[in-house]
C-alpha positions as CSV (number, residue, x, y, z in Angstrom):
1,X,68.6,-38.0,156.6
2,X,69.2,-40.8,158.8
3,X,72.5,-42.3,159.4
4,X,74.6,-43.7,156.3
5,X,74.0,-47.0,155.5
6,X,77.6,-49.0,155.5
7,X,79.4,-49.3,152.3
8,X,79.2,-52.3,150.1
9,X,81.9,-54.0,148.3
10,X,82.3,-52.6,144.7
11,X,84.4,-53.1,142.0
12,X,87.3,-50.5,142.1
13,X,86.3,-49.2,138.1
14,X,82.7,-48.9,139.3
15,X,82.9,-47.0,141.8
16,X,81.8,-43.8,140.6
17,X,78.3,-45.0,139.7
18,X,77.1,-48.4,139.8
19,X,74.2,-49.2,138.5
20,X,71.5,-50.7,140.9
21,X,70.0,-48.3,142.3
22,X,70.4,-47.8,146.2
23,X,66.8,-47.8,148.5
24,X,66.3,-44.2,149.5
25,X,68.3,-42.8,146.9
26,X,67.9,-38.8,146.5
27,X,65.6,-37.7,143.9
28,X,66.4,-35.5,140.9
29,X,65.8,-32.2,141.9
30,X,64.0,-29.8,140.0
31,X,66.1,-27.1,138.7
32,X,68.6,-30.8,137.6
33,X,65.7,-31.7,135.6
34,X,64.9,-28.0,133.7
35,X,68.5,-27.9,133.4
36,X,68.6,-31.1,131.3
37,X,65.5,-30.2,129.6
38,X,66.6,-27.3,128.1
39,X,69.9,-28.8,127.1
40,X,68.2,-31.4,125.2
41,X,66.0,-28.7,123.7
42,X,68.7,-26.5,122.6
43,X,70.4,-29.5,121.2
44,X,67.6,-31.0,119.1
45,X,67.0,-27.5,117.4
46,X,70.2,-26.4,116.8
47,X,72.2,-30.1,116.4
48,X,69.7,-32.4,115.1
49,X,71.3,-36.0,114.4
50,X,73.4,-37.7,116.9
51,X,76.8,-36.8,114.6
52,X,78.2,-34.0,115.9
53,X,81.2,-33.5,117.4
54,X,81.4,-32.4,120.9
55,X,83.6,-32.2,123.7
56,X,83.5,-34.1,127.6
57,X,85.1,-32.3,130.8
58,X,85.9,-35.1,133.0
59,X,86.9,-33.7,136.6
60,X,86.6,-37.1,138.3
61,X,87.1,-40.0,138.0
62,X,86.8,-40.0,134.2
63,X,90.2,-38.9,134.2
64,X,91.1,-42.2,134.6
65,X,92.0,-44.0,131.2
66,X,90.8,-47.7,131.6
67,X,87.5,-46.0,133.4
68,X,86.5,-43.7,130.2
69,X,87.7,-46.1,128.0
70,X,85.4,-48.3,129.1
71,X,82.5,-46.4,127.5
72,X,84.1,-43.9,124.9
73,X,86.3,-46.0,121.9
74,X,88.7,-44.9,119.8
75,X,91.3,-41.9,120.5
76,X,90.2,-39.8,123.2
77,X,93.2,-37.3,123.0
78,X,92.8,-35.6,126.2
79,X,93.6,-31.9,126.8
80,X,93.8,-30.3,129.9
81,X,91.6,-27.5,130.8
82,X,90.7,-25.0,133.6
83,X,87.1,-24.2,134.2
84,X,87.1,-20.7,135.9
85,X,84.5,-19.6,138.9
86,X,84.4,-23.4,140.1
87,X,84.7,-25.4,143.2
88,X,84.7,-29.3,143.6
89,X,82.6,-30.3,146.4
90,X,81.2,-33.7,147.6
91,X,77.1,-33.4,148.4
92,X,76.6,-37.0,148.1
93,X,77.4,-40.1,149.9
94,X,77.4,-43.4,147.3
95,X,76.9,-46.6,149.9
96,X,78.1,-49.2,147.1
97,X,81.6,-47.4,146.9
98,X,82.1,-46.1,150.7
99,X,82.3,-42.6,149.4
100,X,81.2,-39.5,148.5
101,X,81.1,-38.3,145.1
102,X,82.3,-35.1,143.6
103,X,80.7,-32.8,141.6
104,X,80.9,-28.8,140.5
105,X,79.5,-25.9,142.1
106,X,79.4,-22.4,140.4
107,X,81.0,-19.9,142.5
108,X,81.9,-16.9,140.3
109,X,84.8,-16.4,142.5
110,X,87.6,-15.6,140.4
111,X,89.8,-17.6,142.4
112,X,88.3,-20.6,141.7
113,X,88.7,-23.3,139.3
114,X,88.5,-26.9,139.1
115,X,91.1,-28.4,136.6
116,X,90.5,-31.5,134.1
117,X,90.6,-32.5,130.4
118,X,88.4,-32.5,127.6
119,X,87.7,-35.3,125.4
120,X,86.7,-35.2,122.0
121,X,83.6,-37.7,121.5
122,X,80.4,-37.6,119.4
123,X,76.8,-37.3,120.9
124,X,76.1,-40.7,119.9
125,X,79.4,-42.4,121.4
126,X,77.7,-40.6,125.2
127,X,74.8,-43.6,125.5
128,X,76.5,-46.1,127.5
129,X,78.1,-43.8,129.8
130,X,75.2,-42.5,130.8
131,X,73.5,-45.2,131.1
132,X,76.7,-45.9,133.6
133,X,76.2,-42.6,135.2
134,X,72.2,-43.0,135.4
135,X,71.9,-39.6,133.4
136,X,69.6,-37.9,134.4
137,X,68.6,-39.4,137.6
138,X,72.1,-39.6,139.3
139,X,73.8,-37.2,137.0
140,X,73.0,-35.0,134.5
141,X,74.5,-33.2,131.7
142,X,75.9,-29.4,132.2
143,X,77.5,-27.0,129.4
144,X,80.3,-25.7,131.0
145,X,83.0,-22.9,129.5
146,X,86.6,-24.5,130.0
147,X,90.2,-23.1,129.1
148,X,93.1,-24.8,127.5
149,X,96.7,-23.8,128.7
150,X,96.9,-21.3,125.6
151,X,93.9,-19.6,126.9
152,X,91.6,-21.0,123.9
153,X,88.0,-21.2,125.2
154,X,86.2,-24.6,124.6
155,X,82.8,-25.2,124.8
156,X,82.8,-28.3,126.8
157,X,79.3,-30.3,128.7
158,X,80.2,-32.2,132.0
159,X,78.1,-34.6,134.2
160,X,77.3,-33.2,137.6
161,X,75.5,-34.8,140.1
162,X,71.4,-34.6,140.1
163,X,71.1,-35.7,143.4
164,X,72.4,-34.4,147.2
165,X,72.0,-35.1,150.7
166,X,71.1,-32.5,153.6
167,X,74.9,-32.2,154.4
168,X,78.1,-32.7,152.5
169,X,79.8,-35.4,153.0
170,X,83.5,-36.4,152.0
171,X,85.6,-38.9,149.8
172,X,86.6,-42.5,151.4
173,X,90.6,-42.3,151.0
174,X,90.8,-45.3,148.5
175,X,88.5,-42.9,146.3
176,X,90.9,-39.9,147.1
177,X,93.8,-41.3,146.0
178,X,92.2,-43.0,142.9
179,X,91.5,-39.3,141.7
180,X,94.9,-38.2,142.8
181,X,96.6,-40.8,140.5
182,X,94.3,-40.0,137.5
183,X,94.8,-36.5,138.0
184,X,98.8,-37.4,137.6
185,X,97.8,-39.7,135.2
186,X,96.8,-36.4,133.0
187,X,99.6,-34.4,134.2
188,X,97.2,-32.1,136.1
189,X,99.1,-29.0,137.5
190,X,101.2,-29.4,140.8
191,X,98.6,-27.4,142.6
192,X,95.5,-29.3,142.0
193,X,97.2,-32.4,142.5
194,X,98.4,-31.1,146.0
195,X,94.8,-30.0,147.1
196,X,93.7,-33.7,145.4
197,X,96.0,-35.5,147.8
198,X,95.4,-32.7,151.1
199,X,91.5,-33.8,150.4
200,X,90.2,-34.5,154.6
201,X,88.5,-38.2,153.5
202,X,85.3,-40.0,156.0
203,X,87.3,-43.2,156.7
């Protein structure tokens, strides 16, 4: 890939994923696309309607209140959540914000885990987000297996990047600290919010 095009100006609450799409963009890549084909598959047998009651693993900056509120209504109640054998990483660089985005990689390394919440939504409450979030052509949807602080398993989906470039790239510092305070904001635990903040940034 060529050189990285120079940020734009964006809107601090739409950073994460504005919606015009960029010239050049990455394309969704294959196993993105069987991944959210069989999702939707396994959802339309097993939970026809668009009623049910399921739950979102935000790890970015969903966190954030007035950014999830946004697209979500009602009472959210947030609970944190630890999703075991995970890393954060940052494979793609978004010109409109002047940043790279996050995203989850499976490791299966036990000492791994990436730290969030969970918020209660319904299937049909999701469309504007992802239409936010370009699902699936920027993001797509992932089940993931998450942990509350009593050690009660929740069956949880996230949105994890679709797209990536040839080499990672990393956060602008604006971005950083914007997940740093949204992590606080969700009283996080001390350690994540100390690797959130030690986070090397582009700028």
């Amino acid at each position: 890939m060529s050189d990285k095009p120079a940020p734009e100006s964006t809107d601090a609450a739409d950073e994460q994923a504005e919606t015009t799409e960029q010239p050049g963009e990455a394309v969704l890549s294959p196993e993105a696309m069987l991944e959210t084909l069989a999702h939707q598959a396994n959802e339309a047998a097993i939970f026809p309607g668009s009623l049910r009651e399921e739950y979102l693993f935000a790890y970015d900056l969903l966190l954030d209140q007035s950014t999830v509120g946004r697209f979500i209504k009602g009472p959210l109640a947030p609970r944190v959540v630890r999703l075991a054998n995970h890393r954060l990483v940052w494979p793609y660089y978004y010109p409109p914000a002047g940043t790279a985005l996050p995203t989850l990689l499976r490791t299966n390394r036990d000492e791994d885990a990436v730290w969030g919440v969970v918020y209660e939504t319904k299937r049909k409450d999701m469309k504007a987000l992802e239409e936010y979030l370009r699902v699936p052509n920027r993001y797509h949807r992932r089940a993931v297996p998450v942990h509350d602080r009593g050690g009660r398993r929740i069956m949880a989906f996230a949105y994890v990047l679709s797209v990536q470039d040839p080499l990672p790239s990393k956060p602008s510092a604006d971005f950083r600290e914007k997940l740093a305070a949204a992590a606080t904001e969700r009283s996080l635990p001390e350690e994540w919010l100390a690797m959130l903040q030690a986070l090397e940034t582009g700028d």
